[in-house]
C-alpha positions as CSV (number, residue, x, y, z in Angstrom):
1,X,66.2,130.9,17.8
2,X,66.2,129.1,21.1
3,X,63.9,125.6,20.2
4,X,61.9,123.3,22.4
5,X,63.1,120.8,24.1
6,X,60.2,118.8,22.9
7,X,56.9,119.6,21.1
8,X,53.1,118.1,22.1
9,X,50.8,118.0,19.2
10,X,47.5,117.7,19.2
11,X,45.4,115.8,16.4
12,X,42.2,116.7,15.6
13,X,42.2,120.0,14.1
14,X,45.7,120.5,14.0
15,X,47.4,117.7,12.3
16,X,44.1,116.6,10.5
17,X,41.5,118.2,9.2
18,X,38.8,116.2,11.1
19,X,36.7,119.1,13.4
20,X,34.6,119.7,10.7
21,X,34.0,115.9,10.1
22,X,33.7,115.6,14.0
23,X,31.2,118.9,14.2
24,X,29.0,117.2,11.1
25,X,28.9,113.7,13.5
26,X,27.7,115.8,16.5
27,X,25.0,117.7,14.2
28,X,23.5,114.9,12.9
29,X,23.2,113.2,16.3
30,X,21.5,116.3,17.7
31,X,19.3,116.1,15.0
32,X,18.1,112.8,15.6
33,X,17.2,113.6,18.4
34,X,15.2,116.9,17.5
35,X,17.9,119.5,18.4
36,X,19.9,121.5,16.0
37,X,23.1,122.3,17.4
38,X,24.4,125.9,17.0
39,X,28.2,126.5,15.0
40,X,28.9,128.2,18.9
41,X,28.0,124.8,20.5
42,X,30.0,122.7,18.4
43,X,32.9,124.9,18.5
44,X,32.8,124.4,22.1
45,X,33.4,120.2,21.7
46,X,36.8,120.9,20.1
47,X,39.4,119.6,21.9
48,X,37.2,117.7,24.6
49,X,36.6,114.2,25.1
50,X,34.2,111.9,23.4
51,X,32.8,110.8,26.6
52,X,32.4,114.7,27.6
53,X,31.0,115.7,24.5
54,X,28.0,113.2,24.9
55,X,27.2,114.7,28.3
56,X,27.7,117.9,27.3
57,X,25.2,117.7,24.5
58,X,22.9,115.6,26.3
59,X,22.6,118.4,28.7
60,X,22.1,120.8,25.6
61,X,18.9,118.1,24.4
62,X,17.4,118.3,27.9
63,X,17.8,122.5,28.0
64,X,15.5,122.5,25.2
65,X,12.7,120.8,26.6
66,X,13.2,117.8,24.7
67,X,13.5,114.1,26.6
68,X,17.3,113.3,26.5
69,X,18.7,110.5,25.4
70,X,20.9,108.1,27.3
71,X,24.9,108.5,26.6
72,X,24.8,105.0,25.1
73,X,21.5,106.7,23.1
74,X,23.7,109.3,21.6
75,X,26.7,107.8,20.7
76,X,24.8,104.8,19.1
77,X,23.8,107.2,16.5
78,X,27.1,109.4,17.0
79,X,29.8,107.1,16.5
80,X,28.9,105.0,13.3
81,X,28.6,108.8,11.5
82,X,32.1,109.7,12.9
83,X,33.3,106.2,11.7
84,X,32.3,106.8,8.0
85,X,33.5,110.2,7.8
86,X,37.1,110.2,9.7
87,X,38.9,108.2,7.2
88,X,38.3,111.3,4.4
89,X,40.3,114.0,6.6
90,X,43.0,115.3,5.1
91,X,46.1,117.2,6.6
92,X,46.4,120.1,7.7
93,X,48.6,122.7,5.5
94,X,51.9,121.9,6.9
95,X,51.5,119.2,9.3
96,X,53.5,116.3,7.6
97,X,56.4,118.9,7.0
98,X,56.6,120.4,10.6
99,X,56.9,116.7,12.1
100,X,59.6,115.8,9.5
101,X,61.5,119.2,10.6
102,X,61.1,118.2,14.6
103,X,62.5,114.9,13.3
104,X,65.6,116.7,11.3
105,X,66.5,118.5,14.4
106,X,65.8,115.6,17.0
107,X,63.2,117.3,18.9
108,X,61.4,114.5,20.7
109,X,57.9,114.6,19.7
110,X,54.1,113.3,21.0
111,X,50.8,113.2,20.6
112,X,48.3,114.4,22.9
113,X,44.6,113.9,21.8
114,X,41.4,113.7,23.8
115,X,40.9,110.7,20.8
116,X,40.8,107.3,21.9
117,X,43.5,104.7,20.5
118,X,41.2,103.2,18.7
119,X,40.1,106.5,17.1
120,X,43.3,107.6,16.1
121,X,44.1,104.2,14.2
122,X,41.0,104.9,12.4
123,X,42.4,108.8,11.7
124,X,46.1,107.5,10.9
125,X,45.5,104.7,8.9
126,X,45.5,106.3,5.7
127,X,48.5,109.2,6.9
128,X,51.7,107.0,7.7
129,X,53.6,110.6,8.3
130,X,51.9,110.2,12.0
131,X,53.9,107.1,12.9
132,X,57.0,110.0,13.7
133,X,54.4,110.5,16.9
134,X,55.8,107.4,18.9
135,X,55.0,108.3,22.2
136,X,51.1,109.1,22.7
137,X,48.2,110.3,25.2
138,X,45.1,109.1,24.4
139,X,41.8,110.1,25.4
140,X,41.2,106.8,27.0
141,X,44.9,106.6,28.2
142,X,44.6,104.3,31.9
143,X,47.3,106.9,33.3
144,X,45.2,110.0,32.0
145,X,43.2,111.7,35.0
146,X,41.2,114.5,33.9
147,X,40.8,115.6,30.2
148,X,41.5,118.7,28.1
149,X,41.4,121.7,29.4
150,X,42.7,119.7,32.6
151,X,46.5,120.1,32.2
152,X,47.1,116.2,32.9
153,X,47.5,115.2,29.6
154,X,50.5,117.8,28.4
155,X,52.1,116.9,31.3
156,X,51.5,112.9,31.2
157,X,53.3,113.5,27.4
158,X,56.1,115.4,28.7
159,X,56.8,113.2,31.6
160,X,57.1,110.4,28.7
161,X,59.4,112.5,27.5
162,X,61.3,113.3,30.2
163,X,61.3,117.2,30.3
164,X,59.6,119.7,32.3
165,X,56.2,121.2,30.1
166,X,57.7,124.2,30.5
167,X,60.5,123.6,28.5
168,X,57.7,122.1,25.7
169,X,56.1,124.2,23.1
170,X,52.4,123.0,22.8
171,X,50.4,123.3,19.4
172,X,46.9,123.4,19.3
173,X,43.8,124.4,17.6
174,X,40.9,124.3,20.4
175,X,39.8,126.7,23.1
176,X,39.9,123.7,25.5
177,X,43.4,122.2,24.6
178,X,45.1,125.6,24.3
179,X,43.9,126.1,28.2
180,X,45.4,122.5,28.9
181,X,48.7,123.2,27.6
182,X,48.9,126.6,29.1
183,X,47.9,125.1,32.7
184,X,50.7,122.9,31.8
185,X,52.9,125.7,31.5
186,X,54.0,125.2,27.9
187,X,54.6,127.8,25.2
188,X,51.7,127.2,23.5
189,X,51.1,127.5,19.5
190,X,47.5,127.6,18.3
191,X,46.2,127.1,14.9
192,X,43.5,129.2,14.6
193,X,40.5,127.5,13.3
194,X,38.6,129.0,9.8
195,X,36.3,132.3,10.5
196,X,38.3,132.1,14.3
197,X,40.0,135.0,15.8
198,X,42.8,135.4,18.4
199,X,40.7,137.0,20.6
200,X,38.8,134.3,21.2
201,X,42.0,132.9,23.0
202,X,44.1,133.3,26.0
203,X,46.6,136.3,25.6
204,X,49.2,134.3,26.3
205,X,49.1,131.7,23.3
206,X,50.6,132.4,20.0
207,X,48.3,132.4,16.8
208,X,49.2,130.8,13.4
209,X,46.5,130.8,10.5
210,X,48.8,128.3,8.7
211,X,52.1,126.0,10.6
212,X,53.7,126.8,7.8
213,X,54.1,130.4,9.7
214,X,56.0,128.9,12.5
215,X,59.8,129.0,12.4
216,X,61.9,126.3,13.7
């Protein structure tokens, strides 16, 4: 089996179980604000930055006749939910082991989340497995242009790496990030969300329901 010459992992979603705990944080702070956000809706914040999600759901608040709030507005209710509930995520089935096998074979590794640094320490704290993710691009990273489903960030992380993203395998679990890595021109991997199907994503990725599918 011809392997990667490096592999770009996403976080949220794919190495922890935190879109759910993300999705809840999002609710909530429609709801305080008078707007019940739809399962479609939130499934559409996956992958995306914080920063993005905020406008994009401010614009969602104003489509429904209600007065929107400021971004400062939102995330002042937003943010201390996500806070509380991050820590609890667990992995997801397979993630510790497929970073441990990329380390066996010495297949350079990194993270690329729409998550801010500070975000991800809050994620990681309680999973030292992550620390094999040396090299990072955060959401908030000052070398980052446009986030997912811009391509800059899978190809910031392979630059870091010194390879070509199209010698990279990609794994990911959002609509948004799969589209990244693919403009990137990686091979890309997605772990398909729960109640998600394959057609809801480009013909070109490859579907897993579980990384423990994935042979390397």
């Amino acid at each position: 089996m011809l392997r990667p010459a490096a592999c770009l992992f996403d976080l949220d979603g794919l190495l922890l179980d935190t879109e759910p705990l993300h999705g809840r944080a999002w609710s909530e702070a429609g709801l305080a604000f008078g707007v019940q956000l739809s399962e479609g809706q939130l499934l559409g914040l996956r992958g995306r930055r914080r920063l993005d999600n905020a406008r994009q759901v401010i614009a969602w608040i104003e489509a429904e006749g209600v007065k929107p709030p400021s971004t400062e507005e939102l995330l002042a209710v937003q943010q201390p939910i996500a806070r509380h509930l991050l820590p609890m995520a667990e992995p997801m089935e397979g993630a510790p082991e497929l970073l441990a096998r990329c380390q066996d074979l010495a297949i350079p590794m990194a993270l690329v989340t729409s998550s801010t640094s500070s975000s991800v320490a809050l994620k990681s704290a309680p999973h030292p497995w992550l620390e094999l993710l040396e090299t990072r691009v955060y959401g908030d990273d000052p070398d980052l242009g446009s986030g997912k489903p811009a391509p800059d960030a899978f190809q910031l992380a392979a630059l870091r790496l010194g390879h070509n993203p199209i010698d990279c395998w990609a794994f990911e679990d959002s609509q948004a990030g799969t589209l990244a890595a693919l403009a990137a021109g990686c091979r890309v991997h997605v772990l398909l969300p729960a109640g998600v199907g394959q057609e809801n994503y480009p013909a070109a990725a490859h579907c897993l329901r579980s990384l423990r599918e994935l042979g390397l």
